[in-house]
C-alpha positions as CSV (number, residue, x, y, z in Angstrom):
1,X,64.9,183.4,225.4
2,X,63.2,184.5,222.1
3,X,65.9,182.8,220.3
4,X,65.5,179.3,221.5
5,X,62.0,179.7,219.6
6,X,61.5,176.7,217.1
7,X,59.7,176.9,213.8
8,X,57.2,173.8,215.7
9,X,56.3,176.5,218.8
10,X,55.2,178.8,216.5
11,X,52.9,176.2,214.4
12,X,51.7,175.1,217.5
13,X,50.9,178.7,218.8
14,X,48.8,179.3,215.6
15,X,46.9,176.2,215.9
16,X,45.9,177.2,219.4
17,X,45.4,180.6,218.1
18,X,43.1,179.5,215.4
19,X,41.3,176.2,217.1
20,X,41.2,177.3,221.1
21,X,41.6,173.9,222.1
22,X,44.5,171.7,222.9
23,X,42.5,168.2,221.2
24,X,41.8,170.6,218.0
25,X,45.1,171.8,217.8
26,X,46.4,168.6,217.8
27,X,44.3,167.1,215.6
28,X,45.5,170.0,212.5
29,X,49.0,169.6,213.4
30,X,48.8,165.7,213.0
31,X,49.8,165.0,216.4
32,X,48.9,163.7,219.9
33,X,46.9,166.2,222.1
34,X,49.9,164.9,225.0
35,X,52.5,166.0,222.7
36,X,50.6,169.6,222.5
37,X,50.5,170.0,225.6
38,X,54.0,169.4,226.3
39,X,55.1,171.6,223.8
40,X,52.9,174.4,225.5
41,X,54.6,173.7,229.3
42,X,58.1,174.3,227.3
43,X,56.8,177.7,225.3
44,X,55.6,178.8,229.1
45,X,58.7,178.6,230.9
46,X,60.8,179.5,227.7
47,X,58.2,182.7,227.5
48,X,57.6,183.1,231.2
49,X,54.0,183.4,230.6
50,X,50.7,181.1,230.3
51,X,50.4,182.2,227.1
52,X,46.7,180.2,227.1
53,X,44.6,179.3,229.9
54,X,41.4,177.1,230.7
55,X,38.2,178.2,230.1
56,X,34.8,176.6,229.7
57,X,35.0,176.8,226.2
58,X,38.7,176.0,225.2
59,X,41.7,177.7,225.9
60,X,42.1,181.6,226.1
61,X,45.4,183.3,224.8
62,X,46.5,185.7,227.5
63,X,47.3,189.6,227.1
64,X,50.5,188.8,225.9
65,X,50.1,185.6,223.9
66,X,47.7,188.3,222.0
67,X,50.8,190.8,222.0
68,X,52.9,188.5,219.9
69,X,50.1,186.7,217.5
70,X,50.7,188.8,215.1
71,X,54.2,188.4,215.1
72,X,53.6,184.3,215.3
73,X,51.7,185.1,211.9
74,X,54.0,187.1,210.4
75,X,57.1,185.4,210.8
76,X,55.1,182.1,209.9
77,X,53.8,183.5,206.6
78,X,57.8,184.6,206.0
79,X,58.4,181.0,206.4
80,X,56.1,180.1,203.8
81,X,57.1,182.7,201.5
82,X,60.9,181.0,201.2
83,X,60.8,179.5,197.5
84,X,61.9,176.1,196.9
85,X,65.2,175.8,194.8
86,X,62.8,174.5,191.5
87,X,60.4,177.2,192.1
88,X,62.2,180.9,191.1
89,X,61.5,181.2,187.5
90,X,65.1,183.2,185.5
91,X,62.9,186.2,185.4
92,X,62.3,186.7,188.8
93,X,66.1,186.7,189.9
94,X,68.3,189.3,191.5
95,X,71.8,188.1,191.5
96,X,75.5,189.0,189.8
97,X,76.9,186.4,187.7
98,X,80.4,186.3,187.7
99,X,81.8,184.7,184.7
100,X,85.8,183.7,184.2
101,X,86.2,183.3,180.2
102,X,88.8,182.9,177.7
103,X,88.8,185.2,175.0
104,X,87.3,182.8,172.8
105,X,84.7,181.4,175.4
106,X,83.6,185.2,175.6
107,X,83.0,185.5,172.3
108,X,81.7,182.1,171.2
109,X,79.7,181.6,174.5
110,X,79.2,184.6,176.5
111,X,78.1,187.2,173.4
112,X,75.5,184.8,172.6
113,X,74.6,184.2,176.1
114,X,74.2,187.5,177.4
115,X,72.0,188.0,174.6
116,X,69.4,185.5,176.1
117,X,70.5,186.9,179.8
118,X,68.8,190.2,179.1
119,X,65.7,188.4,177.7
120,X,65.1,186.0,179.9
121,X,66.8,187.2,183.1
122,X,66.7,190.9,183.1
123,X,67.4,191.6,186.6
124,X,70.6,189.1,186.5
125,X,73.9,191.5,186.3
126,X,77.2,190.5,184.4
127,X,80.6,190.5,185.1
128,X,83.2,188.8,182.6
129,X,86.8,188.6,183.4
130,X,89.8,186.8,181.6
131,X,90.5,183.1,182.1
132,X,92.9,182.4,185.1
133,X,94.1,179.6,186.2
134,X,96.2,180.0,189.7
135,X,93.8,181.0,191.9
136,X,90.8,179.9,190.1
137,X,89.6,177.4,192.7
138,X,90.0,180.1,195.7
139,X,88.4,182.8,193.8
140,X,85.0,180.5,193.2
141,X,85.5,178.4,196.8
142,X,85.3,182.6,198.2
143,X,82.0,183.4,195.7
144,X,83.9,185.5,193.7
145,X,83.8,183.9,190.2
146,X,80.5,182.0,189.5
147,X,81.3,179.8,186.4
148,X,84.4,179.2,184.3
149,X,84.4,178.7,180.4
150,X,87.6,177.3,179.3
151,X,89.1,174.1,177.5
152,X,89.6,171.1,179.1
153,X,93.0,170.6,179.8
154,X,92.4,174.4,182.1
155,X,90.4,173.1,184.7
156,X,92.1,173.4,188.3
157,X,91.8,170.2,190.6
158,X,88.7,170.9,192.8
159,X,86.4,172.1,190.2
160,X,83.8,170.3,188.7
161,X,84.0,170.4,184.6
162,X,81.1,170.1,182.4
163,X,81.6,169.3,178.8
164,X,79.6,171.6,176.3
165,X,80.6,170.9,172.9
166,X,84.0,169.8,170.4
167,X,85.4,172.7,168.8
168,X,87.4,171.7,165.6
169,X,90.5,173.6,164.0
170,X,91.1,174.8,160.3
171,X,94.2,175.8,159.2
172,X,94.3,179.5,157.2
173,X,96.5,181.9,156.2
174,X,96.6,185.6,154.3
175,X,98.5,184.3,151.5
176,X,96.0,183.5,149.1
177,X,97.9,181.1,146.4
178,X,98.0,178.5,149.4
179,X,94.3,178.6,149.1
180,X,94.3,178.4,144.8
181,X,96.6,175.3,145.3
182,X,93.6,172.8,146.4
183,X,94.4,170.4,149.4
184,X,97.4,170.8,151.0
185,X,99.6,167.6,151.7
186,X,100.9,168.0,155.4
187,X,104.9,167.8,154.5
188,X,104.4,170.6,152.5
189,X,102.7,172.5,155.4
190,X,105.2,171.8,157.9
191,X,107.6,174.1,155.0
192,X,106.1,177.3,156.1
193,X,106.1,179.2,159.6
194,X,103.6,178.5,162.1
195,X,101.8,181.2,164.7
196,X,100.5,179.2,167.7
197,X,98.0,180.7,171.1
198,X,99.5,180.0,174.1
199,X,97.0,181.7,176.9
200,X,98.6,182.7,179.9
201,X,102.4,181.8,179.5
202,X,104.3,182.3,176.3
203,X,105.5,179.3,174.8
204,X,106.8,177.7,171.3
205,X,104.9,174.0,171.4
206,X,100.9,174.5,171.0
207,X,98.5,171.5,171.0
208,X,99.0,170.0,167.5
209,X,102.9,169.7,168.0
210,X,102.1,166.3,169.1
211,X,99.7,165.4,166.2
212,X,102.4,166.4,163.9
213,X,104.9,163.9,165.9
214,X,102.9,161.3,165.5
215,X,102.5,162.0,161.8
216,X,106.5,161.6,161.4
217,X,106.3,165.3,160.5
218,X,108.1,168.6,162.7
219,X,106.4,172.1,162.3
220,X,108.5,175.5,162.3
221,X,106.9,177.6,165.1
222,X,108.0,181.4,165.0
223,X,105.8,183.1,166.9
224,X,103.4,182.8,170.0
225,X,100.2,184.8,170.7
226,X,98.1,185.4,174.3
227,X,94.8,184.6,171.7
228,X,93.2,183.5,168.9
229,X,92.0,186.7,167.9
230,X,95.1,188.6,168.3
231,X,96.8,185.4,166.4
232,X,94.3,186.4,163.5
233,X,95.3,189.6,163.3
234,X,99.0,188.5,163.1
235,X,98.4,186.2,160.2
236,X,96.7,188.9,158.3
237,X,99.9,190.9,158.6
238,X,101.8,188.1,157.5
239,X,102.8,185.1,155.7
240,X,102.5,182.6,158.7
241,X,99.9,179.8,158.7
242,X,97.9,179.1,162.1
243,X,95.2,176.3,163.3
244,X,92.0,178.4,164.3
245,X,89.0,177.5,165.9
246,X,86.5,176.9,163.6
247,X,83.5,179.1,165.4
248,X,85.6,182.0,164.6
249,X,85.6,181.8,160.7
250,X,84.8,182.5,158.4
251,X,87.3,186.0,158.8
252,X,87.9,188.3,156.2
253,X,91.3,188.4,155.4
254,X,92.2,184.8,156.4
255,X,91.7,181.9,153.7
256,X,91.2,178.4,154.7
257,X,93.4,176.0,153.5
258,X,92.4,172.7,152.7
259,X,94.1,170.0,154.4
260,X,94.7,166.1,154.0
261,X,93.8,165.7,157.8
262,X,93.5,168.1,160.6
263,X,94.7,168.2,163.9
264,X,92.2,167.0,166.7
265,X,89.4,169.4,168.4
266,X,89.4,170.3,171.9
267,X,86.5,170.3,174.7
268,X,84.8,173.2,175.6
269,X,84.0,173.1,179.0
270,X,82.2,174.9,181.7
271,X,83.6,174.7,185.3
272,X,82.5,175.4,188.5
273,X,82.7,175.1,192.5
274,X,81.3,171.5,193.9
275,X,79.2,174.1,196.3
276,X,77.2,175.3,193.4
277,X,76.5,172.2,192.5
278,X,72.6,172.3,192.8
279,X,72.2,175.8,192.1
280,X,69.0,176.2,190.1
281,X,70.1,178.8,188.1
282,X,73.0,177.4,187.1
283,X,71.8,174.0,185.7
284,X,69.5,176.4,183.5
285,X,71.9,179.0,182.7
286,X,74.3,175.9,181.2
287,X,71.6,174.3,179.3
288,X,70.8,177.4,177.9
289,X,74.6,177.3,176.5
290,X,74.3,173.7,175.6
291,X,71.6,174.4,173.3
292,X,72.9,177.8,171.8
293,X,76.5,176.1,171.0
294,X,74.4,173.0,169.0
């Protein structure tokens, strides 16, 4: 029967505990002295015991209701104890943050991040995994990814996407004499051979194949990389030309060239599951990115 006990039984036990009449209890729990004593006839058939009986000075808890008072109090103060979503300070939180990242999220967002992570929130643990995209939703609907950092277009249906900041593109290259010749007109860019990142599945058109279209102009795409970072080191050991995000240059080895006009940036976002929604820590671990990515 113990667990058809309500949180208001155990308030109303602790009242009578602390007051020792039904009118007094009443009165501190902000209700009628009927309503009491109602409450008290259901506790003594759920309990199968008086639990407090008449006197000429109050009520008196019997042998058992004296057993369990402590119990009443302790489970009451538990109750208490339960912090309110607003009220756990980052420092004082145990948990495992599972992060899903591409490789230039990790390094653009997540270096910086766990930088402040260790600061702020020492006892929060880290795991970082590469993007996906297939089973994204599942894997965060199960609690097995946290938070996503990706690029718009990557965001599964189901998730909730938060924009974080407009990355930009430059366009650089090892050879060095297209850097000495001053700004580049685009039909004379479209001349050499292009590396494009293509995450995930290999593939020839990249994001600025359109922008060229629409230009008039068709680019000469030999080679696709899984990164930006492994697309850097593939234009240092060539003579290809690339667009690269522009939070990961200056890099020695690679030389900007100036352009008449430049492809459009992208959206960094951050995504998540709708059920995390109000977690605490997450609104405050994304504002903490918003204001290291200004």
């Amino acid at each position: 029967m113990i667990d058809k006990l309500e949180i208001n039984h155990l308030r109303m036990l602790a009242a009578l505990y602390k007051h020792g009449t039904l009118s007094a209890a009443a009165g501190h729990l902000g209700v009628s002295q009927q309503a009491t004593s109602l409450q008290l006839k259901k506790l003594r058939a759920l309990l199968r015991d008086p639990l407090f009986v008449r006197t000429g000075h109050g009520m008196a808890a019997t042998p058992y209701a004296r057993l369990i008072e402590p119990h009443i109090g302790q489970v009451l103060a538990h109750i208490s104890a339960i912090p309110l979503p607003g009220s756990v300070t980052p420092a004082q939180i145990e948990r495992t943050l599972a992060i899903c990242a591409t490789d230039y999220t990790q390094k653009v967002i997540v270096g910086p991040l766990l930088r402040e992570l260790r600061v702020l929130a020492p006892k929060v643990k880290i795991i970082v995994s590469g993007i996906e995209v297939n089973h994204l939703t599942q894997k965060m609907q199960r609690g097995e990814i946290d938070l996503a950092f990706t690029s718009d277009g990557y965001v599964p249906a189901g998730l909730i996407s938060e924009p974080l900041f407009i990355e930009q593109y430059r366009c650089v290259s090892a050879d060095q004499a297209m850097f000495a010749g001053g700004v580049m007109a685009l039909d004379q860019l479209v001349g050499y051979d292009f590396i494009i990142t293509s995450p995930g599945i290999g593939s020839f058109k990249g994001s600025a194949d359109t922008w060229f279209e629409r230009q008039g102009l068709r680019r000469k795409v030999v080679m696709s990389a899984p990164s930006f970072f492994m697309a850097m080191d593939y234009l240092m050991q060539s003579s290809m030309v690339g667009f690269i995000p522009t939070r990961l240059l200056p890099c020695d080895g690679l030389f900007d060239i100036p352009l008449e006009k430049y492809p459009p940036g992208y959206e960094v976002v951050a995504a998540y599951h709708p059920s995390a929604n109000n977690d605490p820590f997450l609104r405050w671990l994304l504002e903490r990115v918003r204001l290291l990515s200004i």
